[in-house]
mmCIF file of the C-alpha atoms, coordinates in Angstrom:
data_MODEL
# 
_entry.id   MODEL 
# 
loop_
_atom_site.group_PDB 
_atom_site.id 
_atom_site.type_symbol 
_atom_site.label_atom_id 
_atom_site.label_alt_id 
_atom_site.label_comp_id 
_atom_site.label_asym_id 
_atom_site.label_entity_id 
_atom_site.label_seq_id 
_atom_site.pdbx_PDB_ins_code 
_atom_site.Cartn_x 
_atom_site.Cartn_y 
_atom_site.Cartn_z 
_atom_site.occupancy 
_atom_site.B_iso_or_equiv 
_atom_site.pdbx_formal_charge 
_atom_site.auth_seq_id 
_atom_site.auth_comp_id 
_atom_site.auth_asym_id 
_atom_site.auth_atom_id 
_atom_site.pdbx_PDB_model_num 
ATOM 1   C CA . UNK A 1 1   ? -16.169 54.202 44.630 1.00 0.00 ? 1   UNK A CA 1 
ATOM 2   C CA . UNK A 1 2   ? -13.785 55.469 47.025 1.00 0.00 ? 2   UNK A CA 1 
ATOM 3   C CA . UNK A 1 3   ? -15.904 54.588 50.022 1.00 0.00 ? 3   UNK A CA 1 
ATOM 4   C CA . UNK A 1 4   ? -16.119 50.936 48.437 1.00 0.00 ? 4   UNK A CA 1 
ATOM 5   C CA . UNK A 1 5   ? -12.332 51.005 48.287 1.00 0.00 ? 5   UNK A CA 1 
ATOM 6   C CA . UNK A 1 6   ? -11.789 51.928 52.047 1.00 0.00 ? 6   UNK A CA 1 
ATOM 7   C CA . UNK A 1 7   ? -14.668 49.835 53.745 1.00 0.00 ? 7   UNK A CA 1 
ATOM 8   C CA . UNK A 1 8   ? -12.640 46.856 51.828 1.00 0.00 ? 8   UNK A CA 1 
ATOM 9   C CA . UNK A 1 9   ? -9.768  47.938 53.023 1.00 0.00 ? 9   UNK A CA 1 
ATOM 10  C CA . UNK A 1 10  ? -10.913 48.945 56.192 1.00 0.00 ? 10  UNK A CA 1 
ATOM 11  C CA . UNK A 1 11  ? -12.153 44.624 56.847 1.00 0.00 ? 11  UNK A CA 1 
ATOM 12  C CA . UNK A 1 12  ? -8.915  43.408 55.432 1.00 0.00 ? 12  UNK A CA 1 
ATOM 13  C CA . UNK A 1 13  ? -7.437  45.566 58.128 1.00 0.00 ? 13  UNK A CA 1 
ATOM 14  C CA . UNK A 1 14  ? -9.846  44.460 61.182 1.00 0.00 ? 14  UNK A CA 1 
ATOM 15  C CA . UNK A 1 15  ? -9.668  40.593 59.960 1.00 0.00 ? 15  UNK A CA 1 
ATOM 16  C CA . UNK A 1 16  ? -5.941  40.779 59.911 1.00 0.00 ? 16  UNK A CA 1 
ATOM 17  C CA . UNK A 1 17  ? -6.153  42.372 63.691 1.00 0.00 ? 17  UNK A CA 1 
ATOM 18  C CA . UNK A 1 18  ? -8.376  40.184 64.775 1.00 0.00 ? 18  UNK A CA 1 
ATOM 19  C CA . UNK A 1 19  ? -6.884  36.970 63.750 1.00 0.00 ? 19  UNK A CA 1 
ATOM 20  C CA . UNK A 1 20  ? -3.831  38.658 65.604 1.00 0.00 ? 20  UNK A CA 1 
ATOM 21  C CA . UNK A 1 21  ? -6.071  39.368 69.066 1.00 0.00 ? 21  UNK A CA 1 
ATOM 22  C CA . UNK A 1 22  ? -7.347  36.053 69.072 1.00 0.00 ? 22  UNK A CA 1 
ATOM 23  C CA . UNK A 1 23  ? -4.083  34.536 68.955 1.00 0.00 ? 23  UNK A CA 1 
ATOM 24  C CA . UNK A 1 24  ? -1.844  35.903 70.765 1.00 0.00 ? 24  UNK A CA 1 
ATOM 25  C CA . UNK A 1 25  ? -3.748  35.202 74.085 1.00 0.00 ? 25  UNK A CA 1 
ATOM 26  C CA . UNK A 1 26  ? -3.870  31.703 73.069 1.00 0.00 ? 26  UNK A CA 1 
ATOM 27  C CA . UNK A 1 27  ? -0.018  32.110 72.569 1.00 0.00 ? 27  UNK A CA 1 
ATOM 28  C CA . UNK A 1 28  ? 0.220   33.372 75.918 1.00 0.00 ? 28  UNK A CA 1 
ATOM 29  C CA . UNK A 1 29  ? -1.641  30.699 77.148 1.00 0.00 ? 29  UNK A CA 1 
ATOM 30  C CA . UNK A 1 30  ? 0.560   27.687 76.123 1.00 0.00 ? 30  UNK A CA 1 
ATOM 31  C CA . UNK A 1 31  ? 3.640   30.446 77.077 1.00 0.00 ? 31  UNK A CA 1 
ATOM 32  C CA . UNK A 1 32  ? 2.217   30.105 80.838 1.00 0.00 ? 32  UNK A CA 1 
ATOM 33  C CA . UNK A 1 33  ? 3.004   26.760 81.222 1.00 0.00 ? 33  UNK A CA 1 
ATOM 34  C CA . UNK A 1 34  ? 6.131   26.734 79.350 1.00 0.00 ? 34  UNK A CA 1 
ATOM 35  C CA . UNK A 1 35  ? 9.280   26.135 81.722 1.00 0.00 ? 35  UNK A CA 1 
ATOM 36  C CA . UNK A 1 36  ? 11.081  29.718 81.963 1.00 0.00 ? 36  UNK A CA 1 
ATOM 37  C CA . UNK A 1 37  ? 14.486  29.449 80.023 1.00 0.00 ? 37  UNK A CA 1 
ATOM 38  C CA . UNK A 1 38  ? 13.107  26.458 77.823 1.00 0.00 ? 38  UNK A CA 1 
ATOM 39  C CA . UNK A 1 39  ? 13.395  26.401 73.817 1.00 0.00 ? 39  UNK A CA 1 
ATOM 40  C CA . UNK A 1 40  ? 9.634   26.293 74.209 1.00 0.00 ? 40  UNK A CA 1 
ATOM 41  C CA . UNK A 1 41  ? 9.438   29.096 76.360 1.00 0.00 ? 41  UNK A CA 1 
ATOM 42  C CA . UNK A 1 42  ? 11.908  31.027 74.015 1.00 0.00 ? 42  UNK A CA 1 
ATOM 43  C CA . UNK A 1 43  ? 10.015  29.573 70.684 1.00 0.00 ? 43  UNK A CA 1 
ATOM 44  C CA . UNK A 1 44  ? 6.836   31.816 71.883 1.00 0.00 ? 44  UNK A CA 1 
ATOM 45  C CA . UNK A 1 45  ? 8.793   34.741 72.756 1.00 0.00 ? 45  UNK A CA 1 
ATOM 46  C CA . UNK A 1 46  ? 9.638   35.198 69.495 1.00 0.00 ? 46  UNK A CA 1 
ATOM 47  C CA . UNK A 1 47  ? 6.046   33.674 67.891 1.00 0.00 ? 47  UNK A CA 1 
ATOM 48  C CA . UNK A 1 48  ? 4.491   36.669 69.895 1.00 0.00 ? 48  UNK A CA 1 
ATOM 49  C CA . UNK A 1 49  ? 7.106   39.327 69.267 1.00 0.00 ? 49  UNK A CA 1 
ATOM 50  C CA . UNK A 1 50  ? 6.610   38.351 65.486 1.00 0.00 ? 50  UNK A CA 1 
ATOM 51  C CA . UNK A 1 51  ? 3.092   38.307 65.289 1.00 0.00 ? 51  UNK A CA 1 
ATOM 52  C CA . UNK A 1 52  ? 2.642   42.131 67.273 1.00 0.00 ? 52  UNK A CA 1 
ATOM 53  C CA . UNK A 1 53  ? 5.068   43.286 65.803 1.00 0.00 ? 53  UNK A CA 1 
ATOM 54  C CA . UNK A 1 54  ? 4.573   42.087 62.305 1.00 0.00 ? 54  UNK A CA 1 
ATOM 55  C CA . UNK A 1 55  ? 0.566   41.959 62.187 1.00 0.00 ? 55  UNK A CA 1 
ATOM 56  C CA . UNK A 1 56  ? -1.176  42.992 64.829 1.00 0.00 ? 56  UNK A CA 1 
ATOM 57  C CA . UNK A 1 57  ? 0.395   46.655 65.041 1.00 0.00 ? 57  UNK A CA 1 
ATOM 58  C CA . UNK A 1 58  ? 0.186   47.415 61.126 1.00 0.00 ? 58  UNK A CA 1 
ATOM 59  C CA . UNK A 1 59  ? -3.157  46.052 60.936 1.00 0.00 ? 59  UNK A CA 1 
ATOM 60  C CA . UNK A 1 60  ? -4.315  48.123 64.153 1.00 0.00 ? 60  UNK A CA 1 
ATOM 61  C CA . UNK A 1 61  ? -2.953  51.396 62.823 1.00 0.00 ? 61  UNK A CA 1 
ATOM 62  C CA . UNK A 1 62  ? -4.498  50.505 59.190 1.00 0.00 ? 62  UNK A CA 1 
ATOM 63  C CA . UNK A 1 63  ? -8.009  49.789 61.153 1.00 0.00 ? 63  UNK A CA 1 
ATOM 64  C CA . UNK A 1 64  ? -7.924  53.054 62.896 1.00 0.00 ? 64  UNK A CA 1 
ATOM 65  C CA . UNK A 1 65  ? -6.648  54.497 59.353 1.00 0.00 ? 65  UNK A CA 1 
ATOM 66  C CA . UNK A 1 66  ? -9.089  53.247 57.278 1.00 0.00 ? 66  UNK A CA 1 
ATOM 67  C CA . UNK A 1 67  ? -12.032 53.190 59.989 1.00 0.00 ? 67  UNK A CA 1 
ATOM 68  C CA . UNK A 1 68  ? -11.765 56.997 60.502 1.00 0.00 ? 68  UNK A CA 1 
ATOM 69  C CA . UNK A 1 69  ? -11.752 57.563 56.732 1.00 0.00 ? 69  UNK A CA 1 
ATOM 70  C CA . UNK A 1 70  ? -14.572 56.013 56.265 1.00 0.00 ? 70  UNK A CA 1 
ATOM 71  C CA . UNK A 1 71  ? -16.340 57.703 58.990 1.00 0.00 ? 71  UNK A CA 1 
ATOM 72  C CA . UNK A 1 72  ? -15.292 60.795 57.090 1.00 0.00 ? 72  UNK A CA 1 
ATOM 73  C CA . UNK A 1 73  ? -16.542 59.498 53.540 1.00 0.00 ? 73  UNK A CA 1 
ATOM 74  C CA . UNK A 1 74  ? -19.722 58.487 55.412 1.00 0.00 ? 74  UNK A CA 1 
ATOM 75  C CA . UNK A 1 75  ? -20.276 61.475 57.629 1.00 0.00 ? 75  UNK A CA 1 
ATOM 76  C CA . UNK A 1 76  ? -21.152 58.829 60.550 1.00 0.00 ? 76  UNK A CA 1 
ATOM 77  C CA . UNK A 1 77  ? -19.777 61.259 63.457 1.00 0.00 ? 77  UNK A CA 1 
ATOM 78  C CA . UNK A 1 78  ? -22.912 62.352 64.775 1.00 0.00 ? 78  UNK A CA 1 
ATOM 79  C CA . UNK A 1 79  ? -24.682 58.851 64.481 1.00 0.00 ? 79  UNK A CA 1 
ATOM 80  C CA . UNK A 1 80  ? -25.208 56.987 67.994 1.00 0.00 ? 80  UNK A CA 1 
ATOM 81  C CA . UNK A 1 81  ? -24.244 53.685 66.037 1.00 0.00 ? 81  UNK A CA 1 
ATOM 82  C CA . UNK A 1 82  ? -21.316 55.455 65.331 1.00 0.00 ? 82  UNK A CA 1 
ATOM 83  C CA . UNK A 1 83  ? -20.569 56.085 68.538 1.00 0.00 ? 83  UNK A CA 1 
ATOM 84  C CA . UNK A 1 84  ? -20.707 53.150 70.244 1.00 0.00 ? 84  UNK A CA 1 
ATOM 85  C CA . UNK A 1 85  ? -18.902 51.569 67.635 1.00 0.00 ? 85  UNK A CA 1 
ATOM 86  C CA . UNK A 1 86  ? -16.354 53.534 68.534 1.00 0.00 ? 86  UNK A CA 1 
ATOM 87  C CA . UNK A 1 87  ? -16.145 53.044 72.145 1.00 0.00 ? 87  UNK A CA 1 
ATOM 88  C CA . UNK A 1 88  ? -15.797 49.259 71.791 1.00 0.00 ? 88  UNK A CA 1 
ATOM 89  C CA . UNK A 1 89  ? -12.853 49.653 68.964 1.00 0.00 ? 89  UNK A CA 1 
ATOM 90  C CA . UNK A 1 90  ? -11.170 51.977 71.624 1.00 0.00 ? 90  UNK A CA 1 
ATOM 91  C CA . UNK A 1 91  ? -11.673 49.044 74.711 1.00 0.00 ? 91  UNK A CA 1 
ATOM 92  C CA . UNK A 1 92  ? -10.006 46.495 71.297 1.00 0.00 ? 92  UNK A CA 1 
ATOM 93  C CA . UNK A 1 93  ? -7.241  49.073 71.428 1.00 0.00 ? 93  UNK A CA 1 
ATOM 94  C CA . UNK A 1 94  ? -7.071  49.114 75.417 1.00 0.00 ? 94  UNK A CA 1 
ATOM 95  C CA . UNK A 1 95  ? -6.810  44.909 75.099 1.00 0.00 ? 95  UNK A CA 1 
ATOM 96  C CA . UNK A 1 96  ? -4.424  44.751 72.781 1.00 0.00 ? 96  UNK A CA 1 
ATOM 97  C CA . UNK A 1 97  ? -2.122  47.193 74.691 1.00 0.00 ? 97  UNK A CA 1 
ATOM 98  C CA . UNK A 1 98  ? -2.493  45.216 77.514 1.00 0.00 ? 98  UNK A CA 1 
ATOM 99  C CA . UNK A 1 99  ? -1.619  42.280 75.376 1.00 0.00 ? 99  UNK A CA 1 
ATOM 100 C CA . UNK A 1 100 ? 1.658   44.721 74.263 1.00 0.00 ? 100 UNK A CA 1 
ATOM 101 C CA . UNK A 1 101 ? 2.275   44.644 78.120 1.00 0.00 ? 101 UNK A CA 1 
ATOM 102 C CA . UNK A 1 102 ? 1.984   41.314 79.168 1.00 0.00 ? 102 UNK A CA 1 
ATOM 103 C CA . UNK A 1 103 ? 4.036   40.041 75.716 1.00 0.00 ? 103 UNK A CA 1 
ATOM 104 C CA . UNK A 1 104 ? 7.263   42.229 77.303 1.00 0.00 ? 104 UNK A CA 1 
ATOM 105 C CA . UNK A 1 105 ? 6.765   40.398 80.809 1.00 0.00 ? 105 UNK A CA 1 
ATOM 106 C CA . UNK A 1 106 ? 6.709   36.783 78.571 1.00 0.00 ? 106 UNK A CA 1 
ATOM 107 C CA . UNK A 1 107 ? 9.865   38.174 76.681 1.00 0.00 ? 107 UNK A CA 1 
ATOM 108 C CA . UNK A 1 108 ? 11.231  39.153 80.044 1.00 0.00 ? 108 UNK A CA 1 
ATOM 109 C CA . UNK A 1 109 ? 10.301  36.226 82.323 1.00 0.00 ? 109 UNK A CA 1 
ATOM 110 C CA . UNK A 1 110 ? 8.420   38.249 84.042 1.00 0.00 ? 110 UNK A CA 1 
ATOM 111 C CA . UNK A 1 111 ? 4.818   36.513 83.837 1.00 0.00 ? 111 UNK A CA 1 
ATOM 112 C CA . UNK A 1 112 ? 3.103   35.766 87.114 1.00 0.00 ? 112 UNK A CA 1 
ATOM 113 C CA . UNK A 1 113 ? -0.417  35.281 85.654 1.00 0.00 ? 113 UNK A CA 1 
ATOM 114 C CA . UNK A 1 114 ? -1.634  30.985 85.208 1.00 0.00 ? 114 UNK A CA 1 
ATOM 115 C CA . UNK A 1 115 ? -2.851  30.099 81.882 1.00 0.00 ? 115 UNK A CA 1 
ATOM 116 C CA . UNK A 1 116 ? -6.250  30.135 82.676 1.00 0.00 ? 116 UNK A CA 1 
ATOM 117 C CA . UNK A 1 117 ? -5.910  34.219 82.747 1.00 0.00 ? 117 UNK A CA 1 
ATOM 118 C CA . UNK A 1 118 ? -5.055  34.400 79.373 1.00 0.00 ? 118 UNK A CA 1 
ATOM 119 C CA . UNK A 1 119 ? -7.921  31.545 78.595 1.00 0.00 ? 119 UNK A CA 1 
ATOM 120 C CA . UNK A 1 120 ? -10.220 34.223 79.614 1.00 0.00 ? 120 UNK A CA 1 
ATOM 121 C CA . UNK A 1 121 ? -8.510  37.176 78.330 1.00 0.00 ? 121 UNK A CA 1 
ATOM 122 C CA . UNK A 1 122 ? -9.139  35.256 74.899 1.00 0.00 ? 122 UNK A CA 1 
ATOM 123 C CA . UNK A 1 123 ? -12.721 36.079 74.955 1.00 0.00 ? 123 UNK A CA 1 
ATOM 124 C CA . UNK A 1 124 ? -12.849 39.650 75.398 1.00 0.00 ? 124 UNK A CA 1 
ATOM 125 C CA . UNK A 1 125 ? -12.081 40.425 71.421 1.00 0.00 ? 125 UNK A CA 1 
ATOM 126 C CA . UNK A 1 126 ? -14.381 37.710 70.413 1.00 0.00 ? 126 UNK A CA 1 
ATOM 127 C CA . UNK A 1 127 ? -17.535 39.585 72.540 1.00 0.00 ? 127 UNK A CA 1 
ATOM 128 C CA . UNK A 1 128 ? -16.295 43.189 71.794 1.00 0.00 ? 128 UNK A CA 1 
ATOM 129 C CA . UNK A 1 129 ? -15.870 42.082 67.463 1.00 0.00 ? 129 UNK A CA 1 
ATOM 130 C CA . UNK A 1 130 ? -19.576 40.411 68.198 1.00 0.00 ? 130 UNK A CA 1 
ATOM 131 C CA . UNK A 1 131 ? -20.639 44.065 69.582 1.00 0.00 ? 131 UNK A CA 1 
ATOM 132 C CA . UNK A 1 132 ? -19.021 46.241 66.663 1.00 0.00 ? 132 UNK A CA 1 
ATOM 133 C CA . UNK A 1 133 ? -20.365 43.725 63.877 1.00 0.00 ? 133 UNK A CA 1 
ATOM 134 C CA . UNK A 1 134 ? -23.715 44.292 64.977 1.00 0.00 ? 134 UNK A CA 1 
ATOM 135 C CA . UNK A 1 135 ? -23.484 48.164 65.453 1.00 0.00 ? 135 UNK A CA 1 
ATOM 136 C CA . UNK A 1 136 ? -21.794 48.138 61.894 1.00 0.00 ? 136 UNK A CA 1 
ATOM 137 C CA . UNK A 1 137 ? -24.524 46.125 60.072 1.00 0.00 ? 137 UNK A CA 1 
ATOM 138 C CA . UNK A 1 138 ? -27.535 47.272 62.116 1.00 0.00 ? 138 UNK A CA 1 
ATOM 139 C CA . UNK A 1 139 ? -26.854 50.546 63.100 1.00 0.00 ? 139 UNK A CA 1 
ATOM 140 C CA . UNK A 1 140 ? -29.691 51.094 65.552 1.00 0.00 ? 140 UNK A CA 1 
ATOM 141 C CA . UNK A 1 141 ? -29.276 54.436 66.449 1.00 0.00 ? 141 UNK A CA 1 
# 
C-alpha cells in the first residue's frame, strides 16, 4: 500500500510541476514583448515570481521526494529504465533552473532574449515528460 500511496503522490507532484514548466515559458513569452516599466510588464513579474515560487519549487522538491522513494520501495536503481528516467528528470531540473534564471532577469529588466526564444524553450518539457512517460510505463530495459 505504501508504494500505491507514493506513486500517487509522486504524479500529483510531477502534474503540478509540469503544469508549472509549461507555463511559465509561455509567461515569459508574452513578458518579451511587454514594454519594460509597464503594468503589463510588472503584472508578469509577479505572475512568474508567484507561480515558481508558489508551485513549481514545492512541486519539484515533492517530485524528487516522492520519485526517489519510490525508487527505494521499488528497488528500480539498478534498472536501465530507471536510469534513463533519471537522466531526463535531471535535464527537467536543469530547464527549470534556467527558467529560475531567466525569471530574475524579467524581474530585473534584464531580458535580452525575443519571444520566440521562450516559444521554443516551451517545448523542451513537453519532449523530455513524452521521454519519462514512456520509460515509466514501458520500461524497456
Amino acid at each position: 500500500m505504501l508504494y500505491e500511496v507514493l506513486k500517487a503522490l509522486h504524479i500529483i507532484s510531477v502534474i503540478a510541476w509540469m503544469a508549472g514548466l509549461l507555463y511559465l515559458p509561455r509567461l515569459f513569452v508574452y513578458h518579451a514583448d511587454a514594454e519594460k516599466g509597464s503594468v503589463q510588464s510588472e503584472t508578469f513579474k509577479t505572475m512568474e515570481r508567484r507561480l515558481l515560487r508558489g508551485i513549481m519549487n514545492p512541486a519539484m522538491i515533492a517530485t524528487w521526494i516522492f520519485g526517489l522513494l519510490l525508487t527505494w520501495q521499488g528497488e528500480w536503481w539498478h534498472s536501465g529504465w530507471w536510469h534513463a528516467k533519471f537522466t531526463f528528470v535531471c535535464v527537467l531540473t536543469v530547464v527549470h533552473h534556467l527558467y529560475g534564471r531567466w525569471r530574475k532577469d524579467f524581474a530585473a529588466d534584464r531580458n535580452v532574449r525575443p519571444a520566440n526564444y521562450y516559444r521554443w524553450w516551451n517545448e523542451v518539457p513537453t519532449l523530455l515528460m513524452i521521454a519519462i512517460v514512456f520509460l515509466v510505463v514501458l520500461k524497456p530495459f
